[in-house]
N, C-alpha and C positions, 0 to 999 in steps of 0.2 A: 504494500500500500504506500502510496507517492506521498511525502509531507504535505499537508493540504497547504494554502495562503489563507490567514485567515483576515476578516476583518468586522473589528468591532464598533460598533456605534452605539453612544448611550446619551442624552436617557429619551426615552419616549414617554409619552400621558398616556395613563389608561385610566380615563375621568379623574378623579381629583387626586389621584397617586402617581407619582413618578415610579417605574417599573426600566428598570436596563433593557435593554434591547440588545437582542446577540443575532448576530448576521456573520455566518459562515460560508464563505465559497472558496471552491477546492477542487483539485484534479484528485478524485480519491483513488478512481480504481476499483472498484467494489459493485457486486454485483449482489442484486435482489430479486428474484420471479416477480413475487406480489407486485414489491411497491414501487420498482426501479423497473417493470418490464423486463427484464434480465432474461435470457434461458434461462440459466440455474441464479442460484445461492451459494455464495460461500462466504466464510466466516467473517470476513470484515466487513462484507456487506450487512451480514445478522447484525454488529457491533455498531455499525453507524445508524441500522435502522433503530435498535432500540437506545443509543443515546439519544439520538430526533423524539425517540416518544416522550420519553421520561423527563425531555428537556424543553417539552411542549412545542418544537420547531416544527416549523413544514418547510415541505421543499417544493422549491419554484420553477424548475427547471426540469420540464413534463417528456420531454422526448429525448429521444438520440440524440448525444454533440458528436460523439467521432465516428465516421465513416470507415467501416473497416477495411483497409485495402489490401489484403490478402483472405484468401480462403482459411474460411476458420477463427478469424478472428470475430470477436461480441462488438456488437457496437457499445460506447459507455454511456453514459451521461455523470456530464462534470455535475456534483452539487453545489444546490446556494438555498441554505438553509437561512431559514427568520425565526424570528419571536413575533414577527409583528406582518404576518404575510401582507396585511392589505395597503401596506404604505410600499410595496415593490410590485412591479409588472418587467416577467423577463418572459423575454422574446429570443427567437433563433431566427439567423439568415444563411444565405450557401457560407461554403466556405470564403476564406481573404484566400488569390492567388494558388499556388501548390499545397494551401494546409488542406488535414486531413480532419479538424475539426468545425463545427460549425461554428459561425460568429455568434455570443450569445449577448443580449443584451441588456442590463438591468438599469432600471430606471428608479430611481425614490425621490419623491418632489420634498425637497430642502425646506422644512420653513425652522422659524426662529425660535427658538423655547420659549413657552410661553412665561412673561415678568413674572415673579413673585409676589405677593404683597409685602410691602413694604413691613421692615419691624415695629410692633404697636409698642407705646411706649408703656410700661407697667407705673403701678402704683408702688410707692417701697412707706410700707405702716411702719412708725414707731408705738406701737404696743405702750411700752413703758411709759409711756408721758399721754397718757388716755387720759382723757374727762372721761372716766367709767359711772361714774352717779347722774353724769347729765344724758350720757348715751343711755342710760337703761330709763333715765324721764322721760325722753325724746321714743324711746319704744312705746312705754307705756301709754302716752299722752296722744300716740298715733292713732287717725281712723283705722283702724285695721280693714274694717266693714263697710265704711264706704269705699276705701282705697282698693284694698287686696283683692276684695272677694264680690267685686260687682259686677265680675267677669265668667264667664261659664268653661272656657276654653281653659285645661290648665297650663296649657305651655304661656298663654298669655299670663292669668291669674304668677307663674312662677317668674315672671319676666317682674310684674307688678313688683312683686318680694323683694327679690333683687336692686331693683332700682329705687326701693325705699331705706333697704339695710345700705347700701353703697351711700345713700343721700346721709342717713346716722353717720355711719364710719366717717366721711367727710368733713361731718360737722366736728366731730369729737372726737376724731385721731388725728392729730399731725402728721402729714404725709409729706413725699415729694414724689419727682419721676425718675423713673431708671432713662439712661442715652441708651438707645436702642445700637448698636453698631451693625455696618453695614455687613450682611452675610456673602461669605467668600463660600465662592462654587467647591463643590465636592470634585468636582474633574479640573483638569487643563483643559482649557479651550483649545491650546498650537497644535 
């Protein structure tokens, strides 16, 4: 089996998660009946089909690339395995010149990673220097019943809570804000 070339690209979206994306193409050599159209099977082919399973890839590249130009030889097919088949469309054309493979073509429309949101700036409580007797008047002394509970929905009703203990905490903890610093990318970009 020929060292493959491999090549990786990451990251892709898959809705609100970043997920790597692993894109492999290679001269492998390897032959499969099922899945590769192959006459036969042999071992590195079994080896490559079930890395592709277990690594959730598919392969792109449907037909014959090399022409066999002696009696007896298999036609191959080069692989080009993804994570992500529906951002590639590969295509075959005759051969370039004297080769004996076909041209194969892979195409993936480049766009730009989607921004980040920006980093939100936190609150940072000093606990210890609490007006603790005025925050627990300011509970007390609250409409709980007109405020909290006029609402039927409880994701709203728990939104209501929230934006009343925050509005206490405010009054009667000393706070400041964290500097949010800018997030440096997990990869190299060059």
């Amino acid at each position: 089996m020929a060292t493959p070339k491999t090549s990786f690209r990451v990251p892709f979206w898959r809705g609100d998660q970043k997920c790597p994306q692993i894109s492999i193409l290679g001269d492998f050599n390897v032959h499969h009946q099922l899945w590769l159209s192959s006459p036969f099977t042999d071992h590195p082919g079994e080896l490559v089909f079930n890395f592709a399973i277990f690594h959730d890839l598919e392969q792109r590249v449907q037909h014959p690339t090399r022409i066999p130009d002696r009696l007896g030889d298999t036609p191959n097919i080069l692989l080009f395995f993804t994570s992500n088949p529906s951002a590639y469309a590969a295509t075959l054309s005759s051969p370039l010149g004297s080769s004996y493979n076909n041209l194969i073509f892979v195409s993936c429309p480049i766009s730009p990673i989607p921004p980040q949101d920006p980093p939100k700036r936190r609150f940072l409580w000093c606990f210890a220097s609490a007006s603790w007797g005025d925050l627990r008047r300011y509970h007390v002394d609250f409409p709980w019943n007109d405020y909290y509970f006029r609402v039927r929905d409880p994701s709203l009703c728990a939104a209501c809570i929230t934006e009343g203990r925050v509005s206490g905490m405010k009054a009667y903890i000393p706070h400041s804000f964290s500097q949010p610093k800018p997030s440096k990318p997990w990869f190299n970009t060059t």
